[in-house]
N, C-alpha and C positions, 0 to 999 in steps of 0.2 A: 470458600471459593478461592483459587489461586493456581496462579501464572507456573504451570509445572518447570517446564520449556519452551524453548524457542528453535529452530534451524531455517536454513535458506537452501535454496537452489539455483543455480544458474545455467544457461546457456555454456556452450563451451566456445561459441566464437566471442573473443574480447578486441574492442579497437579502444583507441583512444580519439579524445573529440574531434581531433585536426583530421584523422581518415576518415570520418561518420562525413564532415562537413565537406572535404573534396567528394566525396561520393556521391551524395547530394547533388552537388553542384553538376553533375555529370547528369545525374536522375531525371534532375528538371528540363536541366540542355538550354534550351532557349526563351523556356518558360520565365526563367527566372533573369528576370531582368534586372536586379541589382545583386550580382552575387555579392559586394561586399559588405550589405545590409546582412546578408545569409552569417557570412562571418562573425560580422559587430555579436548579431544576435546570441548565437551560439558560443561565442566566447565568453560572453557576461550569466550564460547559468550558471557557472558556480561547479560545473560539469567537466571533469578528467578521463574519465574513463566510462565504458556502459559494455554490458553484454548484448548481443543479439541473438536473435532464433536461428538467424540464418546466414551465413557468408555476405559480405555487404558483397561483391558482386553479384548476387544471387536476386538480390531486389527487383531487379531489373524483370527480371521472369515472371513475377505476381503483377498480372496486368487485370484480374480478377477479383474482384471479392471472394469468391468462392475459393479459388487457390489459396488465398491468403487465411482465409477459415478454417481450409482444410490443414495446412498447417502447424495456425493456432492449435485445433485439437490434437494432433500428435506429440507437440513439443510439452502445451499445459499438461495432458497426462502425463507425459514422463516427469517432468520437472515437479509436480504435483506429486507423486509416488517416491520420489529422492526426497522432496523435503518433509513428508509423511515421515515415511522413516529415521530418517536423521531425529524430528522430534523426539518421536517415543522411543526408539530403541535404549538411549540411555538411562530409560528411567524401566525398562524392566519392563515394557510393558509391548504386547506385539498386534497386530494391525487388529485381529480380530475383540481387543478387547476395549475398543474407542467405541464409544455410546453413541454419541454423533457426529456428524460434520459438517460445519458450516463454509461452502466452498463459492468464494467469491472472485469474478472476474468483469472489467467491463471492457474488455478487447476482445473477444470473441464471443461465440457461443456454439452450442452442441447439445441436441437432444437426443438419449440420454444427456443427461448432463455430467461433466468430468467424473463429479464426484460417484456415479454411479458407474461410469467407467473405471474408477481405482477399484471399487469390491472384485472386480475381477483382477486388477493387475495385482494388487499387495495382498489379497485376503480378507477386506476387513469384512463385518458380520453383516451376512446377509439379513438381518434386522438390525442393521445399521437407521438410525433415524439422519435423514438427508435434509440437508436446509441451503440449496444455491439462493446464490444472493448476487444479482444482475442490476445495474443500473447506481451506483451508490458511489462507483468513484474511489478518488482518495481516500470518503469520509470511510470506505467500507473494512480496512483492517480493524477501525477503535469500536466500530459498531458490530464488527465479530465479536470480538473478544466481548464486549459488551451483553451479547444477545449470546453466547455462550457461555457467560457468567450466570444469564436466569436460565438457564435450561442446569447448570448443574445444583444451581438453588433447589431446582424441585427435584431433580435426581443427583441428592449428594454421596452416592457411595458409585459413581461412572465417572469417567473422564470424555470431555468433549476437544473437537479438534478444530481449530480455525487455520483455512486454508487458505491463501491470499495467490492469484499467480496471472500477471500480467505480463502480456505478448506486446507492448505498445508498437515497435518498429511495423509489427504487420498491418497497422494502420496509415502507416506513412498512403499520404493521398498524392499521384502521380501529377493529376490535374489543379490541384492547389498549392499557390505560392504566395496566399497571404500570409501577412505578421505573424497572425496566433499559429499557422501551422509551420510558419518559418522557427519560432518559439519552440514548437511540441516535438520538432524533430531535433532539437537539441538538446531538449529536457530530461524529456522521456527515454527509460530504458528497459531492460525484459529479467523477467525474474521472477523465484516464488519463495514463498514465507509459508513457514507453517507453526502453530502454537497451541501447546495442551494446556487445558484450563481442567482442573481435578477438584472436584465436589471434595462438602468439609468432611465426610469421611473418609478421605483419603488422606494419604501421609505423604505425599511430594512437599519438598520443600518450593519457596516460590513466594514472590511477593502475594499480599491478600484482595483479592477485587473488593473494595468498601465500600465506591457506590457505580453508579455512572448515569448519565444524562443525553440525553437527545435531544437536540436543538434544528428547528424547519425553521428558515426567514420566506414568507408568504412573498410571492410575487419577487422573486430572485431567478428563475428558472432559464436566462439569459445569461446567466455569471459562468458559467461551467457548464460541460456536457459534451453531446454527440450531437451534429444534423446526420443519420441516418438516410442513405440513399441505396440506388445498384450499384454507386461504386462504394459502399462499407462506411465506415464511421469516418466524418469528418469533423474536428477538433471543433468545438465550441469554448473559445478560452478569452474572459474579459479584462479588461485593464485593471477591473475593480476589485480583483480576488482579493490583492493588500487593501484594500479598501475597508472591504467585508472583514475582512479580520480586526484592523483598527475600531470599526463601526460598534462590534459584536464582542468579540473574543473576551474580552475584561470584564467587562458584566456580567459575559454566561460564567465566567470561570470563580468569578467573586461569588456570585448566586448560586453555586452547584457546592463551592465549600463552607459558605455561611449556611449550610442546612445539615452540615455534617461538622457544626464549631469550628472550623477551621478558617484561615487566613492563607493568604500566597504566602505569606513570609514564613508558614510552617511547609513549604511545599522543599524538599531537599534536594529534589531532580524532576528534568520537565522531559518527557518522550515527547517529540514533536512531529507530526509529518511531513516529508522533507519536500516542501512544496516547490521550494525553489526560494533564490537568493530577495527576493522581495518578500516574499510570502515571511520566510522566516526570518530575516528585518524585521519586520509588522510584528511579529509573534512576541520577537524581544521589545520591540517599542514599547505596547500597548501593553504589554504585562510587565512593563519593570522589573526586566529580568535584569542578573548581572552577567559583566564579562564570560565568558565561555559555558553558560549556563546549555548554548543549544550547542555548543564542540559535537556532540555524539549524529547528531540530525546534519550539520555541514557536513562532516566526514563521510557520512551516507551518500549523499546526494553527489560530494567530490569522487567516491570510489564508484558507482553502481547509478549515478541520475537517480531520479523521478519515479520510481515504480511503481505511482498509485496505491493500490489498497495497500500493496506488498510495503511500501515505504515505512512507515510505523512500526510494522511489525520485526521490519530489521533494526531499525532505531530499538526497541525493543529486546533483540537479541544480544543486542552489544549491551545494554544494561546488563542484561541475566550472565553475560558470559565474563565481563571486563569494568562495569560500573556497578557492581551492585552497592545498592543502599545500607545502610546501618541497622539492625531493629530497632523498629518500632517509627522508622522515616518514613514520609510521604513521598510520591510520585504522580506526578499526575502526567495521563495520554491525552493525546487529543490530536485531531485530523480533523477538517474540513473538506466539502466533497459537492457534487452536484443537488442542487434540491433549492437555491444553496443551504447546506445545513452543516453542523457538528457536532460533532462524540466526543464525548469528555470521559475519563476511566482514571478512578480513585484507585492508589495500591497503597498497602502499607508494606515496608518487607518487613519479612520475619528473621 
């Protein structure tokens, strides 16, 4: 099993954080009674630039959930069918010859779901095996690529396809001007990821999936999420996310490589999910990493924000296109997500 490719896709409206945040501040009006907390906030992510779905004048207009759904589906299928393609066409291969698809998003949703909407846009085969994956979060790009490593384990002469593509901005909630959603409208940004994963009888080159791990903390379900209502997802986001990481992450990560002989200090590159500038603080704390060990994960989060599942998976792409490892080096993924939970993904490259 192994990491064929990687691509992305974006929005084509780009701001930088200082217009997202005058915007804002316009959005709310009077709502928002400490605009310079709005600022403080949004200047300390770590955040330069973000795409959005939609002209930021144009926010103003999604007064709806349902608008703003409506949308999401438009924009994820396009963006979702560019970054399709961009994967596999370098590798020779064309829409209809992907085995599966595991299509994940937690900003929207749409029955059909996307993924069943692309067989019509790009082609792919109408015995396509479909795997949407709702509700997962961050953790949900390491947990694709994870849960399409065993699907090419049992069919290793197919390639499987993990799609990642988050709409956050359509979330922005008009009537909420607490912290966590003062936080999420600076973090957060729009965009989609896509990655083939190629059974061992195929011959893509690509780092090799060796193992990977799934990790639930019971009675977490307060750390991260949605409160779902009629006006659409509003942000559930806890102080303790670095918390949970400090708490957790070193133990799961010690215990996932001592069953496969290994040690961090054989670990030659970390893919991390670019949570944000506290989160991945935590990440380096509690794993004793060194000096510029997460560079590729800030760089993410400074060009493009927070994209959720998508985050990893571009962390990810810049490995395959501009870091690759040595043979025979280790890599270890990993994201963390709602549940609270995490996904750990063992590579070797070749």
């Amino acid at each position: 099993m192994r990491i064929a490719n990687a691509a992305s896709a974006f929005p084509n409206h780009v701001y930088d954080q200082q217009a997202i945040t005058t915007t804002l501040e316009k959005f709310w009006g009077e709502r928002l009674q400490q605009p310079r907390l709005l600022q403080r906030l949004h200047s300390r992510t770590g955040v330069e630039w973000r795409h959005l779905a939609l002209p930021l004048e144009s926010y103003a207009e999604i007064d709806t959930w349902g608008k703003a759904n409506s949308r999401w589906i438009e924009e994820a299928e396009r963006l979702g069918a560019a970054a399709i393609c961009r994967a596999i066409t370098p590798l020779g291969l064309r829409p209809r010859d992907v085995g599966a698809l595991f299509f994940t998003s937690v900003t929207g949703i749409s029955s059909p779901s996307i993924d069943a909407k692309l067989i019509n846009r790009i082609g792919l085969s109408p015995n396509l095996k479909r795997m949407p994956l709702f509700g997962l979060g961050c953790v949900a790009g390491a947990a694709g690529i994870a849960r399409a490593a065993d699907y090419v384990r049992a069919f290793p002469s197919q390639v499987a396809v993990v799609l990642a593509v988050e709409l956050c901005s359509l979330t922005w909630q008009r009537e909420d001007v607490s912290t966590a959603n003062l936080i999420a409208t600076g973090l957060f940004g729009d965009g989609a990821a896509a990655v083939v994963v190629g059974g061992a009888e195929t011959e893509f080159p690509g780092p090799e999936v060796v193992a990977t791990r799934s990790v639930f903390y019971p009675n977490t379900e307060d750390v991260m999420g949605w409160d779902i209502s009629e006006h659409g997802f509003r942000i559930v986001l806890s102080r303790d996310v670095p918390v949970m990481v400090e708490r957790h992450l070193r133990a799961d990560v010690d215990a996932f490589l001592a069953e496969q002989g290994l040690g961090r200090h054989h670990i030659a590159s970390w893919i991390i999910h670019t949570g944000g500038p506290n989160v991945l603080e935590a990440v380096a704390r509690t794993l004793e990493l060194p000096e510029g060990a997460l560079d590729a994960s800030w760089e993410c989060l400074r060009r493009v924000g927070n994209l959720s599942s998508a985050s990893v998976l571009l962390v990810l792409q810049d490995f395959l296109s501009r870091r690759r490892g040595a043979p025979g080096t280790y890599s270890l993924m990993a994201s963390m997500g709602p549940g609270f939970c995490s996904e750990l993904v063992l590579l070797r490259w070749r």
